[in-house]
N, C-alpha and C positions, 0 to 999 in steps of 0.2 A: 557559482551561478545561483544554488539556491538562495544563501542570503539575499543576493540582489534583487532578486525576482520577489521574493517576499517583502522588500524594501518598498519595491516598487509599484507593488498593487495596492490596492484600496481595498480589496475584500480581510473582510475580520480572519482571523488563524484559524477557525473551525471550515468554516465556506472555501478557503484558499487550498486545504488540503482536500477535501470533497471532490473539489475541481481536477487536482491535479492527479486522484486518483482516477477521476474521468478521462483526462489525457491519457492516462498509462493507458487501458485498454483502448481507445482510439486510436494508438498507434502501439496497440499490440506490444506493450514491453517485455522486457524482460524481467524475471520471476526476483532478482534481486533490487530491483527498482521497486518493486511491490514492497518487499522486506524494508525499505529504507522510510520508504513514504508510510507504511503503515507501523510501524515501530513510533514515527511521528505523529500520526493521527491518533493514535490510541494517548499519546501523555498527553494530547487536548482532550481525550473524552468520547473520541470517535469509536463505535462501537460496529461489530459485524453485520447489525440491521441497518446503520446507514447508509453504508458502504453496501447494501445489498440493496439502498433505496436507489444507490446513485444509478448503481447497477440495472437496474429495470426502470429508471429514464433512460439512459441513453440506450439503451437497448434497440429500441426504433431506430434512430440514429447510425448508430457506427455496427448493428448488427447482432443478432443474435451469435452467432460465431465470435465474433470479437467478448462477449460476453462471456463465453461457456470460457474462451480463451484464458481470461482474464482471473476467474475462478480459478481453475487448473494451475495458472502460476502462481493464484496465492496461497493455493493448498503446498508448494515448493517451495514457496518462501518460509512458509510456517515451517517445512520440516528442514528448511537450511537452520535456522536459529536454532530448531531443538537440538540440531548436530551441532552446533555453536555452542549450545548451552550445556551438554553433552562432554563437548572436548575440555571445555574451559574448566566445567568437575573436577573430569581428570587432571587435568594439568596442577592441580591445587594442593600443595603436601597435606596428608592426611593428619589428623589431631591423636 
């Protein structure tokens, strides 16, 4: 689905993931959709002030609660990867 979706909008790669970080919290995602979409954002350039610009537009919008929400899951996304990052260490024969 996401190829397709990306196929098929007309907004540039920076603005398309913006957005669709906008979507997560509008409908409330979950904390590994965050991890996914933002793991993506960042190799365009997307950095934690954007992502906090998006954040305080839509904020009137879909709610301050959806917001704080939204945070909270990416602070769980961040510490899913470092446990990702973490096991895969370990997993690694030693030199």
């Amino acid at each position: 689905m996401t190829p397709d979706s990306i196929e098929a909008s007309s907004l540039d790669p920076e603005t398309l993931m913006l957005v669709r970080i906008a979507a997560l919290a509008a409908v409330n995602a979950p904390s590994v959709s965050y991890l996914m979409n933002l793991e993506a954002a960042q190799e365009l350039g997307i950095d934690a002030e954007r992502v906090r610009g998006v954040f305080a537009a839509i904020a009137p919008i879909v709610g301050t609660a959806r917001v704080a929400s939204a945070t909270g899951k990416i602070v769980d996304a961040l510490a899913i990867e470092i446990e990702l990052e973490e096991l895969e260490e370990e997993s690694m024969p030693s030199r």
